[in-house]
Backbone of each chain as nested JSON, in Angstrom:
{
  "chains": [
    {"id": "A", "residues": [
      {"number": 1, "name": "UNK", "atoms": {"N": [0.868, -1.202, 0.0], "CA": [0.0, 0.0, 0.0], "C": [0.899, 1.244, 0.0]}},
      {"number": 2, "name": "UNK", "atoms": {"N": [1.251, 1.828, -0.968], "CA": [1.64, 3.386, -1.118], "C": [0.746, 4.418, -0.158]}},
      {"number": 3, "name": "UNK", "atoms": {"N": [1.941, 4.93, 0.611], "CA": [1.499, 6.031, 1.849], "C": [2.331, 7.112, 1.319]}},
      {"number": 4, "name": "UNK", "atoms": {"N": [1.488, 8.412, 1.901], "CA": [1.817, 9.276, 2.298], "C": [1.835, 10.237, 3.344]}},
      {"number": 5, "name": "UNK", "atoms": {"N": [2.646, 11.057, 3.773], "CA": [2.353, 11.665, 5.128], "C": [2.454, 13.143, 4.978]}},
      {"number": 6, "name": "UNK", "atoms": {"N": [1.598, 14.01, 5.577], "CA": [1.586, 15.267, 6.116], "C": [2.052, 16.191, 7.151]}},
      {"number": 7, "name": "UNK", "atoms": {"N": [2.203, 17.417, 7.073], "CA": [2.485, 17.583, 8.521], "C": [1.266, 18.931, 8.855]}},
      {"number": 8, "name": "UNK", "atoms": {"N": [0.539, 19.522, 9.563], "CA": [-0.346, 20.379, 9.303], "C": [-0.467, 21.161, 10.453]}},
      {"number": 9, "name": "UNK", "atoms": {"N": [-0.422, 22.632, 10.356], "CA": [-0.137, 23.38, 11.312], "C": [-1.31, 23.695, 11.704]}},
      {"number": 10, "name": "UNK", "atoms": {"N": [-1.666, 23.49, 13.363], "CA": [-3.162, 24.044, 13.628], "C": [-3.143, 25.223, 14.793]}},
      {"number": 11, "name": "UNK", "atoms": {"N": [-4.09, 25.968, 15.057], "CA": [-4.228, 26.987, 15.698], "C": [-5.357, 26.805, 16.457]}},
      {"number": 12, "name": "UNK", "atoms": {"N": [-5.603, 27.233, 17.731], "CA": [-6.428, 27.023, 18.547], "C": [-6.229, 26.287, 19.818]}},
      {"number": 13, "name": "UNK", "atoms": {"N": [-4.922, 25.247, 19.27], "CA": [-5.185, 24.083, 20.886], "C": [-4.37, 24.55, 22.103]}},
      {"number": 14, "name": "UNK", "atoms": {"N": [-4.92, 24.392, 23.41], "CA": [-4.277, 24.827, 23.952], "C": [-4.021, 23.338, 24.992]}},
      {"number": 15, "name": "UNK", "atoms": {"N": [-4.634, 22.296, 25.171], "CA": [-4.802, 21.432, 26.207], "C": [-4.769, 20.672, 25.682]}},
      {"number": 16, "name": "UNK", "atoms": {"N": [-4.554, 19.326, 26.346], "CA": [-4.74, 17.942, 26.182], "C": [-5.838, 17.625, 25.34]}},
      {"number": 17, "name": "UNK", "atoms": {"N": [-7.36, 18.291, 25.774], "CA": [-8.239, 18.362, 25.886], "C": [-8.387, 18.418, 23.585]}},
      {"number": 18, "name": "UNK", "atoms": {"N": [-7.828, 19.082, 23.692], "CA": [-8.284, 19.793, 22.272], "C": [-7.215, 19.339, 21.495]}},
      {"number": 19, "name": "UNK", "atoms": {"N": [-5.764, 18.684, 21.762], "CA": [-5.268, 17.865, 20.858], "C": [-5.895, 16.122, 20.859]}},
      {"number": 20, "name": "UNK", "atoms": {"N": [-6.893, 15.801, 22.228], "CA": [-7.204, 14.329, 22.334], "C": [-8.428, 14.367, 20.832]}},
      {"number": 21, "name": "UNK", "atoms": {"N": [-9.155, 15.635, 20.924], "CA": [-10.274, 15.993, 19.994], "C": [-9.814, 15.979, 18.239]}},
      {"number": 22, "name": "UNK", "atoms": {"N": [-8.74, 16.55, 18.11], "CA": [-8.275, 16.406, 16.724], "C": [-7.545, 15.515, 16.894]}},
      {"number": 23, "name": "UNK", "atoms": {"N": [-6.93, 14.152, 17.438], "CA": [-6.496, 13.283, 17.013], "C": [-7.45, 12.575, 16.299]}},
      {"number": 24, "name": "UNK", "atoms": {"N": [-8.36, 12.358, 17.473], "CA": [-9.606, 11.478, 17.511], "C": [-10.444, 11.82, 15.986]}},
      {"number": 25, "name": "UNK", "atoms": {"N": [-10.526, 13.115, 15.591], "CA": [-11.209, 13.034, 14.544], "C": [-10.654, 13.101, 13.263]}},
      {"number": 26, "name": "UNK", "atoms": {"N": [-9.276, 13.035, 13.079], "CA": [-8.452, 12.259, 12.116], "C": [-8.201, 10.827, 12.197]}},
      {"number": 27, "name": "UNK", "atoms": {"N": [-8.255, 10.202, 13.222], "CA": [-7.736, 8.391, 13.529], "C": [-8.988, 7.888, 13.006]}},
      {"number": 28, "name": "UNK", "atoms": {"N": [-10.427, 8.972, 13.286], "CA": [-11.515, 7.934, 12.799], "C": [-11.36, 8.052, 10.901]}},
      {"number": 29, "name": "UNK", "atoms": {"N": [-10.776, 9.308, 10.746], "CA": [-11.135, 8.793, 9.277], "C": [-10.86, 8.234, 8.112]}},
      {"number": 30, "name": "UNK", "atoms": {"N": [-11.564, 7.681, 7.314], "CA": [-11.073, 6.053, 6.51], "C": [-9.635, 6.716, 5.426]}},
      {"number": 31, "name": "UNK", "atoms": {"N": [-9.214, 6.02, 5.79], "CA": [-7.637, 6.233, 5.03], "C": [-6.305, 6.682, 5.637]}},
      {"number": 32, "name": "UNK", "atoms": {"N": [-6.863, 6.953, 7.099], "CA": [-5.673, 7.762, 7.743], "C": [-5.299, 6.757, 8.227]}},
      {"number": 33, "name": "UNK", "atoms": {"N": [-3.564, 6.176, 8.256], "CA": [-3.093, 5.351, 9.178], "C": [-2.191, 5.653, 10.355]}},
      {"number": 34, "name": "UNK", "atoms": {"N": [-1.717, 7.166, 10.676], "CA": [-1.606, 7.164, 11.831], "C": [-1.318, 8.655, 11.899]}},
      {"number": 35, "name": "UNK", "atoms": {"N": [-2.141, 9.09, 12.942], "CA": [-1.67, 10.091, 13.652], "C": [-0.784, 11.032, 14.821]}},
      {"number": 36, "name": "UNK", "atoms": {"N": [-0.36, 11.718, 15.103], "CA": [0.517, 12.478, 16.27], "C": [0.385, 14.194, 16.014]}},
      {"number": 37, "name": "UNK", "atoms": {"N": [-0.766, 14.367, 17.415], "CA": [-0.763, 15.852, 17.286], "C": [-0.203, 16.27, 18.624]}},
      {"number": 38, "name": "UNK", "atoms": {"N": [0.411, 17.152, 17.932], "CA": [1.732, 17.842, 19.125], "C": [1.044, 19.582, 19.479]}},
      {"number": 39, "name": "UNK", "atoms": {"N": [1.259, 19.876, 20.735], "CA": [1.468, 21.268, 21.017], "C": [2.283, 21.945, 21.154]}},
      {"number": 40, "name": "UNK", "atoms": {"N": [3.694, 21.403, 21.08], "CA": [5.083, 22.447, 21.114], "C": [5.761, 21.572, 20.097]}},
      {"number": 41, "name": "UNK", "atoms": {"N": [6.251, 22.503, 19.384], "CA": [6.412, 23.943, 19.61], "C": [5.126, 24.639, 19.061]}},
      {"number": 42, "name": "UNK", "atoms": {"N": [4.92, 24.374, 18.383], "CA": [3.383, 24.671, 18.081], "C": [2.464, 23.764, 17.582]}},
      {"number": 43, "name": "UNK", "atoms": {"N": [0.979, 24.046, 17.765], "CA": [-0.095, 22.903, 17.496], "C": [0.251, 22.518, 15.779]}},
      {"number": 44, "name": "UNK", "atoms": {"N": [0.371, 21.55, 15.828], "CA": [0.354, 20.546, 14.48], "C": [0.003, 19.102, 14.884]}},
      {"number": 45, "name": "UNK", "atoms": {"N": [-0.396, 18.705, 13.555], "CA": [-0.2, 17.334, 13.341], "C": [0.384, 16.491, 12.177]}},
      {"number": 46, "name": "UNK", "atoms": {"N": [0.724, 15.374, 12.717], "CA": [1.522, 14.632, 11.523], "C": [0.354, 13.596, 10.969]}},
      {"number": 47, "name": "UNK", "atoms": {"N": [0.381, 13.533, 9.826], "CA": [-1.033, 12.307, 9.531], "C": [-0.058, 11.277, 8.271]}},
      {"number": 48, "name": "UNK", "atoms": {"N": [-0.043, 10.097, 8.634], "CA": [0.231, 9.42, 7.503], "C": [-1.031, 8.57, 6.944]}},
      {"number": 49, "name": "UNK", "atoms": {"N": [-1.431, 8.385, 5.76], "CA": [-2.758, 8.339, 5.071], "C": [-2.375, 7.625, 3.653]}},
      {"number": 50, "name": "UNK", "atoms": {"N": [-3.674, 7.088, 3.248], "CA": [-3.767, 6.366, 2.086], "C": [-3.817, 7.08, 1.126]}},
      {"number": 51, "name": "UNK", "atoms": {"N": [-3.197, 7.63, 0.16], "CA": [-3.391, 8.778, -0.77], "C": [-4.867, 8.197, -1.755]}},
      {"number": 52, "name": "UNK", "atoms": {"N": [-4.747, 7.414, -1.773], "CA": [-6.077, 6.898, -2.834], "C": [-7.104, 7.086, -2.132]}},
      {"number": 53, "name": "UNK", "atoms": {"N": [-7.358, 7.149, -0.736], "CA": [-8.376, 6.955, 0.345], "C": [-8.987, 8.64, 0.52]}},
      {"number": 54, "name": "UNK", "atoms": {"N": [-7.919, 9.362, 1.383], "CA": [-7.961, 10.572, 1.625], "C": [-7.187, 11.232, 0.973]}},
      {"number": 55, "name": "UNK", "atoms": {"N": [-7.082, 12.883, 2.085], "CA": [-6.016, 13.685, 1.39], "C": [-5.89, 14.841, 2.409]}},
      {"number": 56, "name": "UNK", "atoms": {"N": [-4.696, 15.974, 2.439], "CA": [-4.64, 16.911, 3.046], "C": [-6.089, 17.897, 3.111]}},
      {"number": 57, "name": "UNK", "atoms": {"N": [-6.981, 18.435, 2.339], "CA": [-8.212, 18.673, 1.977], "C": [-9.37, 18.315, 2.803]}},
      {"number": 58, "name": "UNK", "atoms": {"N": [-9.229, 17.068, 3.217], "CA": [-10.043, 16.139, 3.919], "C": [-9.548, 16.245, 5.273]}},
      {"number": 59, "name": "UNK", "atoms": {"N": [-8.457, 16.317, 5.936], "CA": [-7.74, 16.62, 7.247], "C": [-8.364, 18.055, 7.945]}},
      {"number": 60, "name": "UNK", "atoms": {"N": [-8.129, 19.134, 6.855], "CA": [-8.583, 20.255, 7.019], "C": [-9.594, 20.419, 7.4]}},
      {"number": 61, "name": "UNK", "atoms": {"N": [-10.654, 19.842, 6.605], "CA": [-12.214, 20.115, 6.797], "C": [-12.32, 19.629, 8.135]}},
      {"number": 62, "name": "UNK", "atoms": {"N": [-11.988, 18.665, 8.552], "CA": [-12.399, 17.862, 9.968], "C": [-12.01, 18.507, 10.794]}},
      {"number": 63, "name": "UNK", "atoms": {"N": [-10.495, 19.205, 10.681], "CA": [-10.372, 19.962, 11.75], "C": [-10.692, 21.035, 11.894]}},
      {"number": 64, "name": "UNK", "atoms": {"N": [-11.026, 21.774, 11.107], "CA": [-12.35, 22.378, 11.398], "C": [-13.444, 22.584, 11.778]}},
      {"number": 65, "name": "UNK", "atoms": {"N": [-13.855, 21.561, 11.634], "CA": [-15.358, 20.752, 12.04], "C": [-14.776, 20.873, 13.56]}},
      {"number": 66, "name": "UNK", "atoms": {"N": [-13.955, 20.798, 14.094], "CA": [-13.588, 20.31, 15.342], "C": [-13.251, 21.297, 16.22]}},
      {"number": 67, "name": "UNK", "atoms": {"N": [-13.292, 22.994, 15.489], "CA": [-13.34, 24.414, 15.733], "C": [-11.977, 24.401, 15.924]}},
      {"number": 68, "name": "UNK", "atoms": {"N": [-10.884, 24.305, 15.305], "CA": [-9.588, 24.866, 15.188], "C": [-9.134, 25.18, 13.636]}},
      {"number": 69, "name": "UNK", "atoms": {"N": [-8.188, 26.09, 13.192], "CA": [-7.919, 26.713, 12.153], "C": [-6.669, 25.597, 11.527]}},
      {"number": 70, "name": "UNK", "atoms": {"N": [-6.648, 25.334, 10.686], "CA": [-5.398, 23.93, 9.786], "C": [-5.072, 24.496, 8.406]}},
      {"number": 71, "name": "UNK", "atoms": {"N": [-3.621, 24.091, 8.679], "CA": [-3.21, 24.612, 7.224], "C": [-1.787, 23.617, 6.863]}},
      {"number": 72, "name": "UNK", "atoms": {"N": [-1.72, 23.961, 5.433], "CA": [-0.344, 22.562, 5.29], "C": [0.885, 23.292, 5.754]}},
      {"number": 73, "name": "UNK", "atoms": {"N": [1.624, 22.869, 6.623], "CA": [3.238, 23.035, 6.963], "C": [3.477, 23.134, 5.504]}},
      {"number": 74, "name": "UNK", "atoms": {"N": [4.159, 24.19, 5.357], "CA": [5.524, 24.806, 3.841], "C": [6.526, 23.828, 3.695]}}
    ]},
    {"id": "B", "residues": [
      {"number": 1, "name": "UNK", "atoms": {"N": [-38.368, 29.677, 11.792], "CA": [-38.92, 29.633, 13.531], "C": [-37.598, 29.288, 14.326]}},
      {"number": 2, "name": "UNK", "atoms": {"N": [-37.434, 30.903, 15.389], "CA": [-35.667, 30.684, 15.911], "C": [-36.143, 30.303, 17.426]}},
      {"number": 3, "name": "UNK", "atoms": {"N": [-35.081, 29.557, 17.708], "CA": [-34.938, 28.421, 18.815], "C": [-33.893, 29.217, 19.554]}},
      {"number": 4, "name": "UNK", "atoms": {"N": [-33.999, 28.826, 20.919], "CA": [-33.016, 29.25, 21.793], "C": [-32.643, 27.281, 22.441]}},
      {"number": 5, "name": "UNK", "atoms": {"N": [-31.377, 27.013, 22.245], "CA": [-31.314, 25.549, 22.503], "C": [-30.025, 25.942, 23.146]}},
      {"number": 6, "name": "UNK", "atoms": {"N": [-30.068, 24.831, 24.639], "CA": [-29.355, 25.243, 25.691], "C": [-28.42, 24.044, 25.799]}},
      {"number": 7, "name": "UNK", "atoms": {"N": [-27.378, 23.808, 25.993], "CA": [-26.835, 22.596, 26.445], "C": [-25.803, 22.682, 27.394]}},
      {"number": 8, "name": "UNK", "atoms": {"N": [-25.311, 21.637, 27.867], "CA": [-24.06, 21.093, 28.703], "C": [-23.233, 20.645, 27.998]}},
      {"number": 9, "name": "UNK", "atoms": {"N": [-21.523, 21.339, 27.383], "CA": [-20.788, 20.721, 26.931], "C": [-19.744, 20.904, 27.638]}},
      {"number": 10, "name": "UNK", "atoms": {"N": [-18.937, 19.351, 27.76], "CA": [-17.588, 19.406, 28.322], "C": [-16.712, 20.341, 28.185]}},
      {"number": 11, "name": "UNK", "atoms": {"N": [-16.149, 21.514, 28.637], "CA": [-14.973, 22.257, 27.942], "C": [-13.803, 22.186, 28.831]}},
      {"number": 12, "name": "UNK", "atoms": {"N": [-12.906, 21.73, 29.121], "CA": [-11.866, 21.993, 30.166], "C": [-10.819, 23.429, 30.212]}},
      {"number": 13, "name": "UNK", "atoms": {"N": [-10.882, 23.973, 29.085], "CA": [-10.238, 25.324, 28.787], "C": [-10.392, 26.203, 27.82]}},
      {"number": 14, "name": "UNK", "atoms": {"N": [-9.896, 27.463, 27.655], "CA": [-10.388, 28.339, 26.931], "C": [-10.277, 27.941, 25.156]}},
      {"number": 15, "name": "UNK", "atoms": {"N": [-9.022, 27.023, 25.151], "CA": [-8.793, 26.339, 23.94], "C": [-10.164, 25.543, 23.27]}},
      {"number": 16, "name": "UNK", "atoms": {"N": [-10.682, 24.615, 24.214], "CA": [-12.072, 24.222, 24.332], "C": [-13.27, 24.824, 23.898]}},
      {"number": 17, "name": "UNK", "atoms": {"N": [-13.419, 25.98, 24.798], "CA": [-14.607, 27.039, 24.218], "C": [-14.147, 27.564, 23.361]}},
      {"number": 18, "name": "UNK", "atoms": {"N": [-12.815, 28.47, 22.826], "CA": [-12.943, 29.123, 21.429], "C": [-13.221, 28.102, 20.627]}},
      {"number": 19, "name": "UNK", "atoms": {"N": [-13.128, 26.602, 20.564], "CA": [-13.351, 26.319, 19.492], "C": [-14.859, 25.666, 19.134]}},
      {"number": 20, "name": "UNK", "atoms": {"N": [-15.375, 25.651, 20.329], "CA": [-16.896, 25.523, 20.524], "C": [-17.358, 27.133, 19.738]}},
      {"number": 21, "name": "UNK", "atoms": {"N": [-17.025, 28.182, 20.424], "CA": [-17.507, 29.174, 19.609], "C": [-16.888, 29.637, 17.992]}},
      {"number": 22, "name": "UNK", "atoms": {"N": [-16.157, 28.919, 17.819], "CA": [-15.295, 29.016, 16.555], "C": [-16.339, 28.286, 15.451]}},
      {"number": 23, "name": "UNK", "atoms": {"N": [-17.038, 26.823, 15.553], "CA": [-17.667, 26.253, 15.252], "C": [-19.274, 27.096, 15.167]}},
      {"number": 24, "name": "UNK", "atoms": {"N": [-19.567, 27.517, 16.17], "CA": [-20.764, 27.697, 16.29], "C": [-20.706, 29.329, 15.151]}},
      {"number": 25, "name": "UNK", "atoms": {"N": [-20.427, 30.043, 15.242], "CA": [-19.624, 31.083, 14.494], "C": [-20.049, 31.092, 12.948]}},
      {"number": 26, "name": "UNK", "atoms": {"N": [-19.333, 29.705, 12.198], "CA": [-19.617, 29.268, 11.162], "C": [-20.915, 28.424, 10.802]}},
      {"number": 27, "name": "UNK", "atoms": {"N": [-21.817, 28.206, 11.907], "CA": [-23.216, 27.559, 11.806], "C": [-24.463, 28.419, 10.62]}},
      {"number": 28, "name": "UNK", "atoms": {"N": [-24.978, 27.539, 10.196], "CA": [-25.721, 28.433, 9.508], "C": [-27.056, 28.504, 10.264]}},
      {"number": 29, "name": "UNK", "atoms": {"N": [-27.441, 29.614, 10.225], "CA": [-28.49, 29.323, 10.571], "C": [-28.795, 30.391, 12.492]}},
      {"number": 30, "name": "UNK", "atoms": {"N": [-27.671, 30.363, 12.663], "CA": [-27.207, 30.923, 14.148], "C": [-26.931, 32.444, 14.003]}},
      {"number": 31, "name": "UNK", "atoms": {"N": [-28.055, 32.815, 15.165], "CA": [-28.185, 34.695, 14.921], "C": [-27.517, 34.803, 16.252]}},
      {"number": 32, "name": "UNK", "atoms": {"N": [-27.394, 34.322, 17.303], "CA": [-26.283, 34.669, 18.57], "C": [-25.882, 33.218, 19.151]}},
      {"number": 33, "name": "UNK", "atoms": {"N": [-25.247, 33.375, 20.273], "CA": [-24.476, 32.108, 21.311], "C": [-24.007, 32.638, 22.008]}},
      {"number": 34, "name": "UNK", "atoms": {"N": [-23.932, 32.098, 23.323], "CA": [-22.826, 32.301, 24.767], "C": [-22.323, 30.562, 25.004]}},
      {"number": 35, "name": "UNK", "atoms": {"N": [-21.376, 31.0, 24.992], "CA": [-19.802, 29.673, 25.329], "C": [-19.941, 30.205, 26.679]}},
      {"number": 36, "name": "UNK", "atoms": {"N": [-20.097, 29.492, 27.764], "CA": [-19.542, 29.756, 29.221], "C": [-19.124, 28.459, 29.879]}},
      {"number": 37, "name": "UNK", "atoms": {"N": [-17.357, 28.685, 29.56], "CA": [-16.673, 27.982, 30.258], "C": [-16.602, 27.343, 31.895]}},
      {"number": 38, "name": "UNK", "atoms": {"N": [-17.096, 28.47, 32.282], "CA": [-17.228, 28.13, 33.636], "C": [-18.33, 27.096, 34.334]}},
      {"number": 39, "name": "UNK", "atoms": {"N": [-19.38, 27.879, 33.774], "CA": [-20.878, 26.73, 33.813], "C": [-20.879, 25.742, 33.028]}},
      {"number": 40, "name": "UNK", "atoms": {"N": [-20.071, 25.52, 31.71], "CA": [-20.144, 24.54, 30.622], "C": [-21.169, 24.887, 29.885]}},
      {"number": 41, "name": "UNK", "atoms": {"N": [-21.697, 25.974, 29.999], "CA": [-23.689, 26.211, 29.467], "C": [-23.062, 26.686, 27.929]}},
      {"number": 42, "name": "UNK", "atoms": {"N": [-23.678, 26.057, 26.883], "CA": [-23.811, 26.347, 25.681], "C": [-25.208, 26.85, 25.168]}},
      {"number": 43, "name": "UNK", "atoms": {"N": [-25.222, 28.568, 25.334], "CA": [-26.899, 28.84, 24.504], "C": [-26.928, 29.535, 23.076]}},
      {"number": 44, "name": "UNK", "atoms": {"N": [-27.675, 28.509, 21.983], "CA": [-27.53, 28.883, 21.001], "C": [-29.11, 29.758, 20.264]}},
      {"number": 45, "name": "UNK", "atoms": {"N": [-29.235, 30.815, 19.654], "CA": [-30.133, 31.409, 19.398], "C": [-29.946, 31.577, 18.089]}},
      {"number": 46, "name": "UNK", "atoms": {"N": [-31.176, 31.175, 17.664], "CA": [-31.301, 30.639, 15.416], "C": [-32.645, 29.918, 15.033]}},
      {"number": 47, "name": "UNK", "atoms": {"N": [-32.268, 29.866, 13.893], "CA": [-33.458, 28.826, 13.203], "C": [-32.648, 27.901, 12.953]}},
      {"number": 48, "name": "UNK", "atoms": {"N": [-32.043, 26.88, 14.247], "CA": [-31.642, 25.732, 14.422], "C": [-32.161, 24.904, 15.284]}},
      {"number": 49, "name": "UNK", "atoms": {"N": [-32.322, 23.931, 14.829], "CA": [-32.824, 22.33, 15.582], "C": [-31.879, 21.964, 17.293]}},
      {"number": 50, "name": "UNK", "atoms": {"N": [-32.641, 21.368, 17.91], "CA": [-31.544, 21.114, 19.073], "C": [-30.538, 19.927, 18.881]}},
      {"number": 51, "name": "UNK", "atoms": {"N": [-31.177, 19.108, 17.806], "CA": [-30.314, 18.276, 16.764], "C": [-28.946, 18.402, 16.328]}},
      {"number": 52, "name": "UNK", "atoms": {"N": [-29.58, 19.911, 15.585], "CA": [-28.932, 20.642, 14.366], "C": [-27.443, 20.864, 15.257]}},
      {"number": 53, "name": "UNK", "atoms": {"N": [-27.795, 21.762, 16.282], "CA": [-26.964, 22.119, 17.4], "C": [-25.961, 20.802, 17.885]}},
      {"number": 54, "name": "UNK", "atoms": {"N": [-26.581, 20.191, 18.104], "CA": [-26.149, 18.758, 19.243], "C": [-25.069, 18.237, 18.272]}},
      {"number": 55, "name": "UNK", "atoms": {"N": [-25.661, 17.722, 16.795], "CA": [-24.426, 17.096, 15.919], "C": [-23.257, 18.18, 15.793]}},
      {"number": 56, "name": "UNK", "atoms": {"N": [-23.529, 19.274, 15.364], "CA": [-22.336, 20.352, 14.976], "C": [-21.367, 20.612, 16.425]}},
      {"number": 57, "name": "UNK", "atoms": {"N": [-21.873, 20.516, 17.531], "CA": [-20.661, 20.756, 18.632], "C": [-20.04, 19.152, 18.975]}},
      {"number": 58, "name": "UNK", "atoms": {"N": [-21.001, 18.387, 18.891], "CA": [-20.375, 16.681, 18.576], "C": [-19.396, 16.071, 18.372]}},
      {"number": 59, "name": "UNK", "atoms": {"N": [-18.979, 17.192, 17.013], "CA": [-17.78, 17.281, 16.061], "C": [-17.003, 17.619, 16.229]}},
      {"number": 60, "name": "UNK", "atoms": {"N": [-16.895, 18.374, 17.624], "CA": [-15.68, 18.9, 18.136], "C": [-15.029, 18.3, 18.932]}},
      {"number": 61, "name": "UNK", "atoms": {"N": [-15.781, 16.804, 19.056], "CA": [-15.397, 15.727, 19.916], "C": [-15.461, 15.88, 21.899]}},
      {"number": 62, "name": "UNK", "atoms": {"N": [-16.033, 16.972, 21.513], "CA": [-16.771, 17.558, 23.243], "C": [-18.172, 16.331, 23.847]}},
      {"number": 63, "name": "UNK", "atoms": {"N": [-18.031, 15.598, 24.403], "CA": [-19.327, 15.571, 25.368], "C": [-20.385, 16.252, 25.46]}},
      {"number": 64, "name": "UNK", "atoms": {"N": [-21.416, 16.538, 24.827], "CA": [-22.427, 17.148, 24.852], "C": [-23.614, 16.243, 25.383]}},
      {"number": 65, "name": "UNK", "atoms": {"N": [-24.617, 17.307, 26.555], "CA": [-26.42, 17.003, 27.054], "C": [-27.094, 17.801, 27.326]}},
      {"number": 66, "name": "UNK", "atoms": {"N": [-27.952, 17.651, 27.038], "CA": [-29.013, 18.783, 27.36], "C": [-29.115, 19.217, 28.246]}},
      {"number": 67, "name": "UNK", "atoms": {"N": [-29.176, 20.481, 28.626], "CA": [-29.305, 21.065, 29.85], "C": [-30.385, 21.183, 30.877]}},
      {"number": 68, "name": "UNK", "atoms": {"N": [-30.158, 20.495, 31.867], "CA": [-30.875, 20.481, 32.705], "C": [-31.297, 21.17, 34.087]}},
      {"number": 69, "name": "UNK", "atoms": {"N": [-31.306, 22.301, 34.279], "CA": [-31.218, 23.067, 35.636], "C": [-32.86, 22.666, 36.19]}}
    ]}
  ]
}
């Protein structure tokens, strides 16, 4: 299975609380195979994913959905 | 026909509620809201369902119930 991985800068988290929330709603979705969202040095996450499945596009929207701001690491 | 729909959502910090009100913000349908962290009280005022409400803060992976005082 050909993977790919992301890294995606988010804004908003400040707690446990709100990185357990955007893990959780990237791990549920179909194609992502693993996640790690960090708060330092700053909120991001790393997503490795099925490129045929999902996509960076699809990360975004959710975390959104999840009331924090996401954008792709440069 | 606008609804005033009240709930109980988990927030443990301000990170929590901005993004409860960050969400609610972008709702369609939603003419005001109060996030109060302290009480956990979520009141939303719109021509939204308590449904409508309930799934969209859901998503933020918060604990949400109806409020009961």
């Amino acid at each position: 299975v050909e993977e790919s991985s992301v890294r995606l800068l988010i804004e908003g988290m400040t707690c446990s609380a709100c990185t357990g929330a955007v893990e959780r709603a990237l791990t549920e979705m179909n194609g992502v195979e693993a996640v790690s969202v960090s708060l330092l040095p700053e909120g991001s996450a790393e997503v490795r994913f099925n490129p045929d499945l999902t996509g960076p596009r699809d990360f975004i929207e959710v975390i959104e959905d999840a009331g924090f701001d996401a954008r792709i690491s440069s | 026909m606008t609804n005033t729909v009240i709930l109980k959502v988990a927030m443990m910090c301000t990170g929590c509620s901005g993004a409860v009100e960050r969400v609610l913000s972008k709702m369609e349908g939603v003419q005001s809201f109060d996030v109060n962290l302290e009480t956990q009280k979520v009141t939303v005022v719109g021509t939204v369902t308590h449904e409508e409400v309930v799934t969209k803060i859901a998503k933020t992976g918060k604990a949400v119930e109806p409020w009961s005082d």
